[in-house]
Wavefront OBJ file of the C-alpha trace (Angstrom):
o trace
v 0.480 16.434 11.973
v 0.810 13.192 13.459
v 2.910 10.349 12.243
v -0.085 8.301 11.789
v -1.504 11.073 9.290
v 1.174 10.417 6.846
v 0.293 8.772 3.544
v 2.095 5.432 4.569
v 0.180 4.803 7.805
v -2.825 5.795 5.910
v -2.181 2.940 3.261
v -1.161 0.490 6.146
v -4.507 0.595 7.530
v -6.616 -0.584 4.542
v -4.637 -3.633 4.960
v -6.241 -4.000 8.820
v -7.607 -7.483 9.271
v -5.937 -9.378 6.146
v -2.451 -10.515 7.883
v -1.817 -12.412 11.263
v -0.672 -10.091 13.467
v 1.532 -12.916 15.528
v 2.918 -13.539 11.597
v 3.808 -9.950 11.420
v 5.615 -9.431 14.552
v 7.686 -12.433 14.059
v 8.825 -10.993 10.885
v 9.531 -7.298 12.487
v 10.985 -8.945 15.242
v 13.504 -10.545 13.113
v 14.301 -7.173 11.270
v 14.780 -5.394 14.806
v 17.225 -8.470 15.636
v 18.934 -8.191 12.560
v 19.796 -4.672 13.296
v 20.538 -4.703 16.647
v 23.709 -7.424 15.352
v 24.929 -4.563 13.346
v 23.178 -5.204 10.033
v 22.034 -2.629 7.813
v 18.594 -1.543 7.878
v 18.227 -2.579 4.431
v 19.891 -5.671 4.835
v 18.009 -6.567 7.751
v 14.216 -6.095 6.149
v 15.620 -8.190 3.179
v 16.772 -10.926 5.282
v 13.598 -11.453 7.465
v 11.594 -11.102 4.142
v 13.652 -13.784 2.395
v 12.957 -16.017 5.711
v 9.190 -15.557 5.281
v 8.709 -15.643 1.775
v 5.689 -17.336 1.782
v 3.978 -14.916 3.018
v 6.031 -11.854 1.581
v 4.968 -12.939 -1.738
v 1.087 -13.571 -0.607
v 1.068 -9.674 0.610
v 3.269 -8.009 -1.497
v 2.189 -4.616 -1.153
v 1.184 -4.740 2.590
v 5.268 -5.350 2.885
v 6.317 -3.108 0.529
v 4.808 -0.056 2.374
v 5.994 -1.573 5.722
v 9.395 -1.578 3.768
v 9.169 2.159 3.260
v 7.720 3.145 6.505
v 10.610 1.248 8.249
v 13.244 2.916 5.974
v 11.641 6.369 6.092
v 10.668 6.429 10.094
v 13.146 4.152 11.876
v 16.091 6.113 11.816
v 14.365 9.034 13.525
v 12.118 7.241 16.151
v 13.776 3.553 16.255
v 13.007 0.374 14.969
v 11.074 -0.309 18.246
v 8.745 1.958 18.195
v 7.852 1.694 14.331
v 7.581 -2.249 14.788
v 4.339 -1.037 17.643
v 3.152 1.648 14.979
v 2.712 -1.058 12.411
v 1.573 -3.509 14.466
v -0.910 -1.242 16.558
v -2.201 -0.004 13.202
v -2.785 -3.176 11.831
v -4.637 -4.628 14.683
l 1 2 3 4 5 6 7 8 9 10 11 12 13 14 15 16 17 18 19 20 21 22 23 24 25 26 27 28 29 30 31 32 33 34 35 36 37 38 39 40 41 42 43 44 45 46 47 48 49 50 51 52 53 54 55 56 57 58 59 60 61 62 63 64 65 66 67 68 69 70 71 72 73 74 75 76 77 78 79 80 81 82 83 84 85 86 87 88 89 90 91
């Protein structure tokens, strides 16, 4: 079973189409910066959601699954190649 099978990914893509997709990537960008200065992973998604809170707040959900599939999948395959996933499933 594929990554992209599991029930996060799954939920990501009904959001397809409703966010900007340059918005997005500036925010996961800023998470993947964030942790590649040593922050926590937790610590990181909360401080590039606090920077765009605008938006956060307009798409709850959408960023509280992208929360949990950065928590859940990034320690295994890198916050890297999650931030594509998501963005690459969203597109």
């Amino acid at each position: 079973m594929s990554i992209l099978d599991q029930q996060e990914f799954i939920e990501l893509r009904k959001y397809k189409g409703k966010i900007s997709i340059s918005t997005l990537s500036k925010i996961l960008d800023e998470i993947q910066e964030n942790i590649e200065h040593g922050t926590t992973l937790k610590s990181a998604i909360i401080f590039a959601y606090a920077n765009s809170i605008d938006e956060i707040t307009k798409n709850k959900d959408l960023f509280t699954i992208i929360s949990t599939i950065i928590e859940k999948y990034s320690p295994k395959l890198g916050i890297e190649n999650i931030n594509e996933l998501i963005l690459n499933t969203l597109s």
